[in-house]
N, C-alpha and C positions, 0 to 999 in steps of 0.2 A: 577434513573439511574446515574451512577459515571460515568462521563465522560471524567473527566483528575486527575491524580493524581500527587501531584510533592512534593519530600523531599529527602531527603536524602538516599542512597546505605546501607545497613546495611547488605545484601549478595548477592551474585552471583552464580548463578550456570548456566547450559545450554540451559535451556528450559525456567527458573523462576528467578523475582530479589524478594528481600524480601524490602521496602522500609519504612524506619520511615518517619512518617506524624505524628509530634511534640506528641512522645510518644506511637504513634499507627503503629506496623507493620502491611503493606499489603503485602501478597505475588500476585506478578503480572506475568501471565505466558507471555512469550514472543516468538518470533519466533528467533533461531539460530543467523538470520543474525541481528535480531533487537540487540540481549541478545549484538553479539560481538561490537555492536556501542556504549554502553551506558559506560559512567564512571565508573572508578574503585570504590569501596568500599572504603564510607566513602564519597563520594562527589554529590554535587546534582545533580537532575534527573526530566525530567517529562515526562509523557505518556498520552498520549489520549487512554482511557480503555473503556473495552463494558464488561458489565457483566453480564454474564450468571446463572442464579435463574432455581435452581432443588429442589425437596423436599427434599431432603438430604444434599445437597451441592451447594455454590455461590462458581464461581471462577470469578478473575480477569482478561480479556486478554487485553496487554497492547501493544501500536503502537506509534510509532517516530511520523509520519506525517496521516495526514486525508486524504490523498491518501489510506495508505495503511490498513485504518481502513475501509473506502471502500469497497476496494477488500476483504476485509475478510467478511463484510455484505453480499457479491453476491454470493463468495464462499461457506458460512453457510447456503445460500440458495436452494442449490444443493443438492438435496435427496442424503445421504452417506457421505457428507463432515460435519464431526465435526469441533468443534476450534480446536481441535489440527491438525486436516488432512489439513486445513484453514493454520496453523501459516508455517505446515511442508512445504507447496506448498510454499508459501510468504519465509519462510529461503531461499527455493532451487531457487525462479525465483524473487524475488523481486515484487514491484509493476508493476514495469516499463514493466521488463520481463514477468510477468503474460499477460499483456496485448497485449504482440507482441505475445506471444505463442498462445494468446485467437486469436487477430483479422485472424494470418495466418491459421490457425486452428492445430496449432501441437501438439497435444494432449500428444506426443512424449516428449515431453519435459515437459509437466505438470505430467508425469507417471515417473520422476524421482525423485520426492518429495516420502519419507518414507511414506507406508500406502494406496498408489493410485496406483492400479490397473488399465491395457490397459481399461477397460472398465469405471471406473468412471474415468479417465482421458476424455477420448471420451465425457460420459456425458456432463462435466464438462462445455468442449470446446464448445459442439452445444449448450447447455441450456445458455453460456454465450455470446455467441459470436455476439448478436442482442444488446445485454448490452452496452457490452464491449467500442464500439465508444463512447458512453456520459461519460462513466468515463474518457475514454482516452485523450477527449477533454476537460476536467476538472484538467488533470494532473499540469498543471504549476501553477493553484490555487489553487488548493486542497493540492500540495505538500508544507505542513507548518511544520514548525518545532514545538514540543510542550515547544521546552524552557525550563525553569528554573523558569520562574517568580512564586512571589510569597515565594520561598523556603526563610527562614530567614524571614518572613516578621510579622508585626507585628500580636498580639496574635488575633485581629480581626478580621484580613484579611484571606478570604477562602483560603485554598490549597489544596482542594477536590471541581472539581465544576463540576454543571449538565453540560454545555455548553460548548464548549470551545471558548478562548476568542476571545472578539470583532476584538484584533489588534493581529496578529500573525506573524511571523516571516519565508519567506521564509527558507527552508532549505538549506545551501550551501555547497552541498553536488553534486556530479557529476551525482547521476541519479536525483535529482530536474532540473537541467538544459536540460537532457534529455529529461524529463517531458515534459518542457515548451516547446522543441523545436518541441515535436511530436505533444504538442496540437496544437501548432499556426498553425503546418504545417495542420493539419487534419481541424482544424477552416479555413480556406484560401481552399480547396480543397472544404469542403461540401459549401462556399462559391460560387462556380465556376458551381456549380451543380452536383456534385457526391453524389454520393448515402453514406451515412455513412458509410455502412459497406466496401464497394469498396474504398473506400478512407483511410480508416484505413486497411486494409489488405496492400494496397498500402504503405504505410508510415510505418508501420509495416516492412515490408520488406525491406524501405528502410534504418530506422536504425539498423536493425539486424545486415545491410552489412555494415555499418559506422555508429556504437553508438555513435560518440563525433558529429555528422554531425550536419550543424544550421540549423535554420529552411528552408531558403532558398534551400539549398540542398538536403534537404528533399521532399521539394515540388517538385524542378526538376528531382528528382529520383522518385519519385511517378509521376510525369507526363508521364515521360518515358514508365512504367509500366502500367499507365490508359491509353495512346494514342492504338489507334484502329490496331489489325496485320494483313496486308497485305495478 
């Protein structure tokens, strides 16, 4: 299994980058929102890839962060979601978003990704929504950058590897900060004794309504919403 690949841009297009790895092009398919993050042609790159083995054809699908390689595992999970209906959902909601859409249950907003119909949207949401809190609570660590390391490096050293590596690099990027703020806040709540999913529906909610919100305010808007109505 290829599990990161890092070299050099040698095309671009929308869905796909074509990447030299000292000599050898990979074509690695991406999702929209991944393709428009990554450098321009001609400069270095690396991906965290899962690759899919068919009798006829191996494709490459390639992800920034192990967050969102993640959600593309739970989602490939899902009787009807291929890699591509996987990458298309992740273009249109992101990691972050995937997972406020999952814990609220908006199916609504996962049925706006190309290819997903009101009914495997629905699916999608109930089969993942028991999930969804342990990935969510893994956001601030799971969201790692895959880097660069490696590219240029000497003729020994891997830049194809099963793993990925030991020491990794937060992503500093504005939904990694999100990430962290909705794990800790969801970590701190199931803490207190809230049930996973109540507590992530909770926090769910209340960064939808203020995305940049720290953790702290997060917790207190999710308290708001867990306390008991009169």
């Amino acid at each position: 299994m290829i599990g990161r690949i890092a070299g050099i841009i040698l095309h671009r297009a929308q869905d796909h980058v074509l990447i030299d790895v000292r000599g050898v092009g990979y074509i690695v398919h991406v999702s929209e929102r991944t393709g428009a993050g990554l450098p321009p042609v001609g400069q270095a790159t690396a991906l965290y890839t899962e690759l899919v083995v068919r009798e006829d054809l191996l494709q490459l699908f390639g992800f920034t962060t192990m967050l969102e390689k993640e959600w593309h595992r739970l989602l490939t999970s899902v009787q009807g979601v291929g890699a591509k209906v996987s990458l298309a959902i992740l273009g249109t909601l992101g990691p972050e978003g995937l997972g406020r859409a999952i814990a609220l249950g908006d199916w609504a907003s996962v049925r706006k990704a190309n290819g997903v119909g009101p009914k495997l949207a629905q699916r999608i949401v109930l089969e993942l929504k028991d999930k969804a809190p342990s990935v969510m609570a893994l956001g601030g660590t799971f969201t790692v950058d895959a880097g660069s390391q490696n590219v240029g490096a000497g003729a020994d050293d891997p830049v194809i590897e099963t793993e990925a590596p030991v020491a990794v690099k937060r992503a500093a990027k504005p939904d990694a900060h999100s990430g962290q703020a909705m794990a800790d806040a969801l970590s701190a709540l199931t803490n207190l004794g809230y049930a996973p999913s109540e507590a992530a529906s909770a926090v769910a909610q209340a960064q939808a309504a203020e995305p940049a919100a720290s953790m702290q305010a997060l917790i207190r808007a999710a308290l708001r919403a867990l306390a008991p109505k009169d």
